[in-house]
N, C-alpha and C positions, 0 to 999 in steps of 0.2 A: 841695699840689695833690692835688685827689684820682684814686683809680686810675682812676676810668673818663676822667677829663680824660688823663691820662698816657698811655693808650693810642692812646685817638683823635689826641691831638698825634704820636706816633709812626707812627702807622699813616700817616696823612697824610706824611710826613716819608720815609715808605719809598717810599710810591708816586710821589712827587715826585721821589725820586733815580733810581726806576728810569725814568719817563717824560722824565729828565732825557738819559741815557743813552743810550736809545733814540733820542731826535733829534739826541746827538752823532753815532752810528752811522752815522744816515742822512746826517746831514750830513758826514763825514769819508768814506764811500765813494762816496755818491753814489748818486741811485737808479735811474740805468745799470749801474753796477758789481753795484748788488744784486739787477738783475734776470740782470743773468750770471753771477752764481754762484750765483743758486736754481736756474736753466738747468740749468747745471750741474752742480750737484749732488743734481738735482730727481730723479734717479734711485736717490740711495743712502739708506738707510733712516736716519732720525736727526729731530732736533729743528731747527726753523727759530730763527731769535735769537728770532723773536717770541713763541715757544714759553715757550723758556730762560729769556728776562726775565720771562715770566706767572710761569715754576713759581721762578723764585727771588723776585717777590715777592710773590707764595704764602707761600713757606717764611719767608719775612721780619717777616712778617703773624703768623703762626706763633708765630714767636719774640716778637715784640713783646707776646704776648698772656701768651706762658708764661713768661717772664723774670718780669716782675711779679709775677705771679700768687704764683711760687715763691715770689721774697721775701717776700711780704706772709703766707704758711704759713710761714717762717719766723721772723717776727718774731711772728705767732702764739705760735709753740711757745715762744717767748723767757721773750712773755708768761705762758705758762702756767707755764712752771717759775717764774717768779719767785714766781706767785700760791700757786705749791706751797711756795717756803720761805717766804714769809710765814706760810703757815699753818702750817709748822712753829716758826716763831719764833714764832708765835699762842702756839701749845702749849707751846710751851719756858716763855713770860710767865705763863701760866697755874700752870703746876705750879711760877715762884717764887712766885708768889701764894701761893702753900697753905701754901708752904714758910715765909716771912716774912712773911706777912699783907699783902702790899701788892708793886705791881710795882715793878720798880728805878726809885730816879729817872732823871731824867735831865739837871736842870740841869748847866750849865756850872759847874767849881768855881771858876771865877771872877768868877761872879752870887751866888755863897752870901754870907751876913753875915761879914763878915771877909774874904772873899775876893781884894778887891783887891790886885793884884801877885802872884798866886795861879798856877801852870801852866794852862793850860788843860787841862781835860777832860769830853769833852762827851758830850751822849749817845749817838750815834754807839761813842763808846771804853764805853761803860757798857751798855749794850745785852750786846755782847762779852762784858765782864766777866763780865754777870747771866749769859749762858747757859754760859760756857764755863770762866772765872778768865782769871787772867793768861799759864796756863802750860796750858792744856787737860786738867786734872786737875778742874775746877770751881769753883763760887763756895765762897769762904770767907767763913763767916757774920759773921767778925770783922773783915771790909774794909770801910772807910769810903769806899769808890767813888775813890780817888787815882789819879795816873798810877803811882806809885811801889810799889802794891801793899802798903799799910800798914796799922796797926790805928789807933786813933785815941790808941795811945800809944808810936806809932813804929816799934812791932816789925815785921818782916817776914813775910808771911803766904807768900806764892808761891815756887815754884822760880824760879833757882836760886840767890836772895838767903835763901829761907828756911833752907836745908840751912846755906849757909855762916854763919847768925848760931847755927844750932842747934851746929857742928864747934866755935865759939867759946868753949857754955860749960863750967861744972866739970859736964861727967857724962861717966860715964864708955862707952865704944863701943854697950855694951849698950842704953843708957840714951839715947843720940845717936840711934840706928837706933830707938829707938823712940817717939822722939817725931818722927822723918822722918815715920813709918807714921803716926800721933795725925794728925798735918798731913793728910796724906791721907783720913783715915778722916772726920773732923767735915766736911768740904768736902760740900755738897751738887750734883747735879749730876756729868758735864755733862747739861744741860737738851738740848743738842742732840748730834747726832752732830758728828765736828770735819769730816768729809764735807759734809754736810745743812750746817754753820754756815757752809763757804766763810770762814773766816775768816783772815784778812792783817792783817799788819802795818803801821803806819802808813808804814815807812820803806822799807817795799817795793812801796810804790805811788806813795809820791810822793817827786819831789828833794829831799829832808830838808835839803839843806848849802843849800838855797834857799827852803824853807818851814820853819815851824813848829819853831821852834829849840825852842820850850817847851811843845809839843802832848800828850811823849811817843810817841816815837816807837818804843820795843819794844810799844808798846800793841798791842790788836788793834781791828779793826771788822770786822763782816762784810759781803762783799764781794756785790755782788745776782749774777745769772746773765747779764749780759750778755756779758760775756768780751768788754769794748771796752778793756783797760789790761791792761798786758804784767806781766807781775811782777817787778817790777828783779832777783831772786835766782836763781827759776826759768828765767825767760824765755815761762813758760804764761801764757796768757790768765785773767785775772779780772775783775774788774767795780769799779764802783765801790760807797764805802762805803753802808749804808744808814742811814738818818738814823731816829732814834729820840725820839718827844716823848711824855710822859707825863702825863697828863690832872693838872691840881694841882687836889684836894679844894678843896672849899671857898670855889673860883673862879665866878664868872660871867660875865666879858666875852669877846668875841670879837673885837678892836678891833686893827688894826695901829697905829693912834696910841699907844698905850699900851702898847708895847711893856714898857716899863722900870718899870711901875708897878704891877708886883706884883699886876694883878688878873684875867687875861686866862688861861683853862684850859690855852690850852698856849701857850707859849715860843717865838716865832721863835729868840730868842737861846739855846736848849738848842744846835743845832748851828751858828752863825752862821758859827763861826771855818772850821770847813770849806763853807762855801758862801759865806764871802769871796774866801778863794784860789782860784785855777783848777782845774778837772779833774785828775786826775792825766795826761788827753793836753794840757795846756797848753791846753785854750778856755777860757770863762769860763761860769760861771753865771750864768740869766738869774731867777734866785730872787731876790725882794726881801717885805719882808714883804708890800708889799700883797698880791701873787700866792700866799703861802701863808697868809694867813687869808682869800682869796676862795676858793682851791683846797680849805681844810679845812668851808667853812660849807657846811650841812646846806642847802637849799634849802625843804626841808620848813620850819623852825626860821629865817626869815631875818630878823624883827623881834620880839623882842628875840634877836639872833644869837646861833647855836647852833652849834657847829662836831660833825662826823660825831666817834662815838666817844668820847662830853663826858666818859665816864664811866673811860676806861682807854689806850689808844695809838693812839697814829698812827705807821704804820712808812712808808718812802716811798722809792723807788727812784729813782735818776735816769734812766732809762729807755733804751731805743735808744741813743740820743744822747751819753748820760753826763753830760747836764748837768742840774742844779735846775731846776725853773721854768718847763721847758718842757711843750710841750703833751702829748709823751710818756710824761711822768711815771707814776711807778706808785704808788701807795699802797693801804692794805690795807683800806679803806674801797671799792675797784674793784668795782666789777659784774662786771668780767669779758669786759664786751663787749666 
């Protein structure tokens, strides 16, 4: 509904309770009774009821108008911060680019070739990764994007599994402490501040002993600015994760039928697993692919479809609400309006 509907419904709504009022008045004293006590009292200086009831729905009228009002500059400002970390994750994706020649994926490592029966990790948890690592010291160039924080020959790259496979081997304290330091120094990044990234863990936003046993859940995602989800650790307000899809070279459809056919620029299923399960407040997402390949295509671009962005991400908030799908939505393709 829109605000000027809301108002007017209210407004009506106030004045109907106080004209309500006013003919219990006259009806419960009588308007004998009410001519002898304005008699009455028709000598001391003050306000008559008829008076009273105008200036309080006056004041009510008032309110109806500025209540709204407030919230809707509130949810402004929401929007606007969100638009501002986008463009800091903009910048963040940018300078990995430069960094590795290409932005992080984003597939689910359980859509890769071999994948099957694979953890999930999506891009949502990848995203994270790219800007920040596993452990907010940065990305390491030698992670093959796992929940587990691996190289692709098993060694551990991240605190604080990296320290303890380095105390394991034959070298000696000197030689331990300085390959800690090595681990630190090649890591590129963080791409963001860990302030500016809002960045949460997966097991701190959602009932883990009831979702996503194989999601990873010391994983990070970063979390938007709505501060609708409590943080199971802290008890502060955070937001929910943001969803991260990466344009694949080489693609050109735009087709929710073809999800699973390897030819379509970006992926409903890069974040599926977290917009199957519920919000972290228990509602449900109302994300399905239709709605986010109608939501991603260019309107400029609609025969042969072209989705905004063909060329590099789509980042996408779940908005007010906290849910996918809905009309609230934020993505970084927004105007702003």
């Amino acid at each position: 509904m829109e605000y000027s509907e809301q108002r007017t419904i209210l407004r009506a709504l106030i004045i109907r309770l106080v004209v309500t009022i006013s003919r219990w008045l006259q009806a419960e004293k009588g308007d004998v009774e009410m001519k002898i006590i304005a008699k009455q009292f028709s000598h001391r200086p003050g306000f008559t009821i008829v008076e009273m009831l105008t200036a309080i729905a006056i004041i009510a009228v008032l309110v109806s108008l500025i209540i709204p009002a407030l919230s809707m500059v509130h949810k402004a400002a929401d929007k606007a911060r969100q638009r501002a970390q986008f463009h800091s994750i903009e910048l963040g994706l940018e300078a990995f680019r430069a960094d590795f020649g290409d932005y992080p994926e984003s597939i689910d490592n359980r859509d890769k070739p071999g994948g099957v029966g694979t953890d999930a990790y999506c891009g949502a948890q990848k995203l994270a990764e790219a800007m920040i690592g596993l452990d907010g010291f940065g990305f390491h160039p030698d992670s093959v994007f796992s929940k587990d924080g691996l190289d692709k020959d098993g060694t551990p790259l991240y605190k604080p599994e990296v320290d303890l496979y380095i105390d394991t081997l034959l070298l000696s304290d000197d030689e331990k402490d300085a390959a800690k330091r090595e681990n630190l120094t090649i890591r590129k990044g963080p791409y963001l501040e860990l302030e500016t990234a809002n960045a949460v863990k997966i097991k701190d936003l959602y009932d883990v002993t009831k979702l996503f046993p194989n999601l990873g859940n010391d994983t990070f995602v970063l979390a938007d600015m709505f501060g609708l989800v409590k943080h199971r650790s802290t008890g502060k307000k955070t937001g929910t994760p943001i969803l991260y899809f990466r344009a694949n070279a080489g693609r050109f459809e735009h087709d929710e039928t073809r999800i699973n056919d390897g030819v379509n620029i970006y992926e409903f299923n890069d974040n599926e697993v977290l917009i199957d399960w519920p919000a972290p407040n228990w509602t449900l997402h109302k994300m399905t692919p239709k709605i986010f390949y109608e939501n991603t295509l260019n309107p400029n671009f609609p025969a042969p479809p072209r989705p905004y962005r063909s060329e590099s991400f789509i980042l996408l908030s779940a908005g007010p609400d906290g849910r996918y799908g809905t009309s609230d939505d934020v993505y970084n393709f927004d105007s702003g309006t």
